[in-house]
Every structure is written in C-alpha cells, then in structure tokens.
N, C-alpha and C positions, 0 to 999 in steps of 0.2 A: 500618500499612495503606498500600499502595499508592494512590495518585490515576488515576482515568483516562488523566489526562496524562501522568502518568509510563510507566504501562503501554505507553499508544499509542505514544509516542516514543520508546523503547527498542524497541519491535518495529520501526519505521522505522529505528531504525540497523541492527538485526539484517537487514532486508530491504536496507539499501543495501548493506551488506558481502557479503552474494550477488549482489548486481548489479556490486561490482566483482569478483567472481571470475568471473562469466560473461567479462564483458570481458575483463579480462586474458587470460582463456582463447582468446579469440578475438584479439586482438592475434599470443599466440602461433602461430595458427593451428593448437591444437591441439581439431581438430573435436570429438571424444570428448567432451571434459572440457569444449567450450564448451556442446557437449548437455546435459550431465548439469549441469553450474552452473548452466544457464540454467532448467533445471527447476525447480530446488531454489530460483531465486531467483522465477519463478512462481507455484511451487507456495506459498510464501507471503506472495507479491503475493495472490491470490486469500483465501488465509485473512487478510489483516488486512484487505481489504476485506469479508470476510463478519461479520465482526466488528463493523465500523464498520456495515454496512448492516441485516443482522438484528438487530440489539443494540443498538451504542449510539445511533446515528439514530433507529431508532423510540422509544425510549428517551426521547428528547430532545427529538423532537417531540411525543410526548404531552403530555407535562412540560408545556413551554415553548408548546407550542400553535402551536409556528412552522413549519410544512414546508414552505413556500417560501425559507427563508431557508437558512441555511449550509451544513446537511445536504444541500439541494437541488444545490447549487454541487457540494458534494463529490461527491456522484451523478455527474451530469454531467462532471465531471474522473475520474473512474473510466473511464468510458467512452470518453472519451479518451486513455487507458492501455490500456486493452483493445485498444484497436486500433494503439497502437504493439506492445504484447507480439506480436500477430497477425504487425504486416510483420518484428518481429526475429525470430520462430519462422521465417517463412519465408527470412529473408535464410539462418539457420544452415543450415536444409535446403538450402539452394545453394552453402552454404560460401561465402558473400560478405561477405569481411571489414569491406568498406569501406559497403556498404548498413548488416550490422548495426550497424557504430560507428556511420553517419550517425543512424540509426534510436536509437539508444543518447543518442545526445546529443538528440535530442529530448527520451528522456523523463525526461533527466537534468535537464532544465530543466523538465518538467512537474512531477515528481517534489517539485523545490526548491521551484516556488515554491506546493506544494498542501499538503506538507511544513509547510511558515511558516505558512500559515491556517489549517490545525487544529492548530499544535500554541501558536503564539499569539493564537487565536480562538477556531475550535470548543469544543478541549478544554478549556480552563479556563471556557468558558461551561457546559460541561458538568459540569464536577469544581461549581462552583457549586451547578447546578439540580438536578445526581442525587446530592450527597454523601447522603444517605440511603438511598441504593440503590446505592452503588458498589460493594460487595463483591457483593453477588447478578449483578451487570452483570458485574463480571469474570469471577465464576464461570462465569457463561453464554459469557461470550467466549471462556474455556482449553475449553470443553464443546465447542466446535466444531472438528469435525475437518481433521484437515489433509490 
C-alpha cells in the first residue's frame, strides 16, 4: 500500500523533471518545445495542486479539525506559484529568455522550500491522521483529471 507521502512526493519529482525540461528548453532557445514543456509541466502543477486542495486538505482538516494551520500555508504558497507560472507563461509568449529563467528561479526556490514542509510536515501528519482512509483518498486523487 502506498502512503500519501510517498504518493505526494514522487509526483513532485515527476513535476520538477517537467520543470527542468521546460528550462532547458528554453536555455536552448528552442521556443516550440519550451511551449509545449512548459505545459506539460503546468498542466501538472495544477493537477497535484488539485489534489492536494480537493482531497487531501479537506481531508485533513476535517480530521484534524485544523484549517488554519498547514493546509492554510500551503493554500497560500499555491497562489504564490500561480502567479509566478502567470509571469513565465508570459515571459515564453515574448520569447524572453532571460525574464523566464529570472522568473524560473523564483519558483525554484518557492517550489523547494514548499516542497520540504509538506513533504516533512504536512504529509506525514497526514499519512498519520488519515492511515484509515488513505486508499479511498488516493483513489479519489488518481480520479482527478488531468
């Protein structure tokens, strides 16, 4: 049986290995393929946040009774993200090498250190308070489309 943890954090590697293929793509300044990377690594930026925020957060604060607490933080650094993905979609659409990487290395730093709190915080508090529900919670996490 898979642990949330395990789950969540292998899909963070699976998302940062699209995030460096975007890059690289664009180091190369090969526009096409930094378009089409940068989707693929969006497209499931989005899905492990929808994840995290339909599922396993409400999840956890039912539980735990805590919705101020870590789940709240991680909200809030999502949003944070949202709005760097926003200035790198635009940098690509102007072929700006040097804004996306700027823009890149932000959220390679948002990323890490949001990365390190749920994956030695949140999610082991969570693999604790839901081990009785983690298979129905995964089921419902793969349920969501991508």
């Amino acid at each position: 049986m898979t642990s949330l943890s395990h789950f969540l954090s292998t899909d963070h590697s699976h998302c940062d290995d699209l995030f460096a293929e975007a890059e690289n793509a664009v180091v190369a300044k090969d526009w096409t393929r930094a378009q089409t990377e940068f989707r693929r690594f969006l497209d499931e930026m989005k899905h492990h946040f929808a994840m995290e925020e339909e599922v396993l957060f409400p999840a956890f604060e039912t539980h735990t009774g805590m919705s101020g607490g870590p789940t709240s933080v991680m909200r809030g650094e999502h949003v944070q993200m949202n709005e760097v993905f926003a200035a790198m979609r635009d940098a690509l659409a102007h072929q700006d090498g040097n804004g996306y990487l700027g823009f890149s290395e932000t959220l390679l730093m948002l990323m890490r250190q949001h990365n390190l709190k749920e994956e030695n915080i949140l999610y082991p508090m969570a693999d604790q308070a839901l081990a009785g529900q983690q298979d129905a919670l995964l089921n419902r996490m793969e349920q969501i489309p991508h």
